[in-house]
N, C-alpha and C positions, 0 to 999 in steps of 0.2 A: 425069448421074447414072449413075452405076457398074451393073452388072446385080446383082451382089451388095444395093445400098444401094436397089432396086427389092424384089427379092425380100423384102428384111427390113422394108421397108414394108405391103407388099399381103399377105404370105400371114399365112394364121390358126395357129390354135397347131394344136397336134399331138393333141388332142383324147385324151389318151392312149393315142398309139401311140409309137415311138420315135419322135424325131425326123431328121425328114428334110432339113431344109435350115437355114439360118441363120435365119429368122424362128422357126420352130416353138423353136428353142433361147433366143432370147430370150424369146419371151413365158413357157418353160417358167422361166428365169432369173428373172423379174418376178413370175409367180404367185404370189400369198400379197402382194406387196409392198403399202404405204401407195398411198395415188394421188398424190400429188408425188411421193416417193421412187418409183415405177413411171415416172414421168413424167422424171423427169430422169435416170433410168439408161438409158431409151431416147434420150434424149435426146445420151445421151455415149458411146452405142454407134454409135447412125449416123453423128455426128463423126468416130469413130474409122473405120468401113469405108467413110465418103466418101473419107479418107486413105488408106487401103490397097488399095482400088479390087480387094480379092482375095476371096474367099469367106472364111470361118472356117476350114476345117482347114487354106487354105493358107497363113494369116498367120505370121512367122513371128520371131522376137526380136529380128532387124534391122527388120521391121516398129514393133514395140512403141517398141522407142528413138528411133526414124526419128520417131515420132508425137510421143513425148516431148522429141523438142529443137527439134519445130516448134510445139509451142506454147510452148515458151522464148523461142524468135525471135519468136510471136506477141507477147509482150508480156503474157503472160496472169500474171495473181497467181499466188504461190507456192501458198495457197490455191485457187484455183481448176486449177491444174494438178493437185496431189493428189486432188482431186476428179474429174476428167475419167481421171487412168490409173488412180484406185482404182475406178471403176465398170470401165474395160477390163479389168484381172486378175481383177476379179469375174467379169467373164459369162467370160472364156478359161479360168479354174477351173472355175469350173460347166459347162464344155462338154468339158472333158477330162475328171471326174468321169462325164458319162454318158454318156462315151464316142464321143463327138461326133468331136472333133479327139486327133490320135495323141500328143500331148504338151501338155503346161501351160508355153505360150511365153511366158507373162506372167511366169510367178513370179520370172525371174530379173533381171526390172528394179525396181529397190528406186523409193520413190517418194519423193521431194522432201521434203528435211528442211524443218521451219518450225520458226519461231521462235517463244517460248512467249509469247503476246503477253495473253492472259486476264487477269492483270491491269490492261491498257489499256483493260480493259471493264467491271472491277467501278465503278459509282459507291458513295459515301458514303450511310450513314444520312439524312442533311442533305442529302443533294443528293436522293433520290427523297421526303421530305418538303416537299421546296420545290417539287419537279414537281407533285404531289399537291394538294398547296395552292394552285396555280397555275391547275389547272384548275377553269374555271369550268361546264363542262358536265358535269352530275350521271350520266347514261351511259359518258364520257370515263374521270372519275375514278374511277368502280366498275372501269371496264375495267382502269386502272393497278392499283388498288390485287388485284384479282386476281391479275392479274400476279406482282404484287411477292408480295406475302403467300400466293400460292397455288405462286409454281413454277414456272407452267404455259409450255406452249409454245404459241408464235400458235395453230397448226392447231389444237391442242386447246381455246384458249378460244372460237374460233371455232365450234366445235363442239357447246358449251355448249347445252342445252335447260333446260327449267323443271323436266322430271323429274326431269334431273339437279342440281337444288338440292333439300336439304333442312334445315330449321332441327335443330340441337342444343341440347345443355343449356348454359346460360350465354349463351347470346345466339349461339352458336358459328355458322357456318352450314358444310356439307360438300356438297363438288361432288366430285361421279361422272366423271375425266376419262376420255375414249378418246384414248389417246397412243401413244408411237410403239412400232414392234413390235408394234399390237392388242392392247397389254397396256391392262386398266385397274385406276385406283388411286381410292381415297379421297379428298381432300385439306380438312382443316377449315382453314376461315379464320376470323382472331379478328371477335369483335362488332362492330366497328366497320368491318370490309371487309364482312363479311355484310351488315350493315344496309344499305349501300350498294346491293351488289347486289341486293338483296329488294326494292327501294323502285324497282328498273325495273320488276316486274312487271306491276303494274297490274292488266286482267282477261286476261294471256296465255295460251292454252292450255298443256298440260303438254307438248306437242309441239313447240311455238313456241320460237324460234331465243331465248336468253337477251339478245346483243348485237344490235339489228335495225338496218340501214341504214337510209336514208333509203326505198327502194323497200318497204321492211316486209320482207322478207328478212335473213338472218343478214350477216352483218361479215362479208368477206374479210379472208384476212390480209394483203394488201396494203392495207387499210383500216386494219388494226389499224397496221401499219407507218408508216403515214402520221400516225396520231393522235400516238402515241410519239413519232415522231419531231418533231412541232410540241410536243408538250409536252417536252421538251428542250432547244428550240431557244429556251424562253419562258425557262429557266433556266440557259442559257448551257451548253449540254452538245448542241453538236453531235453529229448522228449517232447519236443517242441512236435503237435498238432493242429491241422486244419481250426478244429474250433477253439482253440488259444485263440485265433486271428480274430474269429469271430468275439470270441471273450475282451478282445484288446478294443475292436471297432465299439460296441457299446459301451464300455468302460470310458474311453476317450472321449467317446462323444458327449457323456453327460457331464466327464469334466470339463469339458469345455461351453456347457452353458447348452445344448441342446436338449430340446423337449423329451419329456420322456415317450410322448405318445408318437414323437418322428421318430424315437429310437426303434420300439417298438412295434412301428409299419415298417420299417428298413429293414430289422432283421425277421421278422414275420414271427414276432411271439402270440402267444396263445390270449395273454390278458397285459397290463398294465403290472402287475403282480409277478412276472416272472422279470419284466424288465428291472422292478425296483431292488432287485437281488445284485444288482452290481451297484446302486447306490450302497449298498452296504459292505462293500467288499473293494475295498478303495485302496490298496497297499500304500499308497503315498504320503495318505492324508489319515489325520485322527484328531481327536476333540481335544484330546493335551497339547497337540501342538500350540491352538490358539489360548492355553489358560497364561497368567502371568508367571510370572519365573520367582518361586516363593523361596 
């Protein structure tokens, strides 16, 4: 282990004073972040200063690229490389911002084009009906139909307590998410997802985890990952994912005439602009279907 990739292990953060070394900069980098997202940004920092075995102000553009065509060699997803140099420009921006390192040696390696694949993830009306109806366990199928009709993302429905349910008017029922960013949103779900979910309760405190495992604790999302994906695999939809559901809720909805800016508060996107990436990913539907028949 490098002295750098020691240091950025063991020392604590900077307690607000400047920072002093590499660790103090990361953890200043992370503060405020989600704990997966803290988690896997450090994750993909000491990746990277195992690889460059140098401190931070000394790393240096030859470094950045050196990094990025050894994990091309690795064999690593186009996806997963974007991810590993978009957390490194991350922390080398934010370290040149407070002045940390004497230049921002990251910004000038652009990061790995991907292919717009989101439509290979939207399923059919009919296909998350037939999952739905497939599952036989009454916990299971609350869980999907959240999912679907809610938006929501694994960590968030994970996170789900009984406070955070309340009944509305028409049978309605509205869950309180904390999602990503520590933004939180509203989101009603029609009568028929509600009543689903209502019907776990039982006598559970308002504190108590809404999804509980087997131990009486809340669902990991690698639980939730697992459920989805066996209820997928019962309808011939391998690979089937938490955020398919969520892929399939926005997708639907705008087929169906719903605003973009409701889509957009319901699943808690970032702008108008990540929303509009499923009007363009429409497996259904395409512009030759309406031209005439030459």
């Amino acid at each position: 282990m490098s002295t750098s990739v020691a240091v950025l292990e063991k020392t604590p953060a900077a307690g607000g004073r400047e920072a002093q070394n590499d660790a103090q900069v990361v953890a200043m980098w992370l503060h405020g972040k989600a704990g997966n997202t803290a988690r896997a940004y450090r994750r993909e920092a000491l990746r990277f200063f195992e690889f460059a075995e140098v401190p931070m102000p000394a790393v240096t553009l030859g470094d950045v690229q050196a990094y990025a065509d050894a994990l091309t060699a690795a064999g690593l997803a186009p996806a997963s490389r974007v991810r590993a140099l978009a957390a490194v420009k991350s922390l080398l921006t934010f370290a040149h911002r407070i002045g940390y390192t004497p230049a921002n040696v990251g910004a000038a390696e652009k990061l790995p084009a991907l292919k717009f694949r989101l439509a290979e993830r939207i399923v059919s009306a009919e296909t998350v009906a037939a999952l739905i109806g497939a599952e036989t366990n009454a916990r299971n199928r609350a869980l999907l139909r959240v999912l679907y009709y809610g938006g929501v993302r694994e960590s968030e429905l994970v996170g789900l307590t009984w406070v955070d349910v309340q009944e509305r008017d028409a049978g309605a029922v509205q869950i309180t998410v904390y999602g990503k960013g520590e933004k939180t949103r509203a989101v009603l779900l029609p009568p028929h997802a509600g009543a689903d979910l209502l019907a776990l309760r039982g006598g559970a405190d308002a504190n108590a985890p809404v999804f509980v495992g087997r131990g009486g604790g809340a669902l990991t999302a690698g639980q939730v990952w697992r459920i989805v994906k066996a209820a997928g695999a019962r309808v011939g939809v391998p690979g089937l994912s938490p955020h398919w559901l969520r892929h399939a809720c926005a997708s639907h909805a705008l087929e169906a005439g719903v605003s973009s800016a409701l889509v957009r508060d319901t699943l808690g996107h970032s702008s108008l602009a990540v929303t509009s990436r499923y009007l363009h990913a429409r497996p259904g539907d395409s512009a030759g279907l309406y031209l005439p028949v030459v």
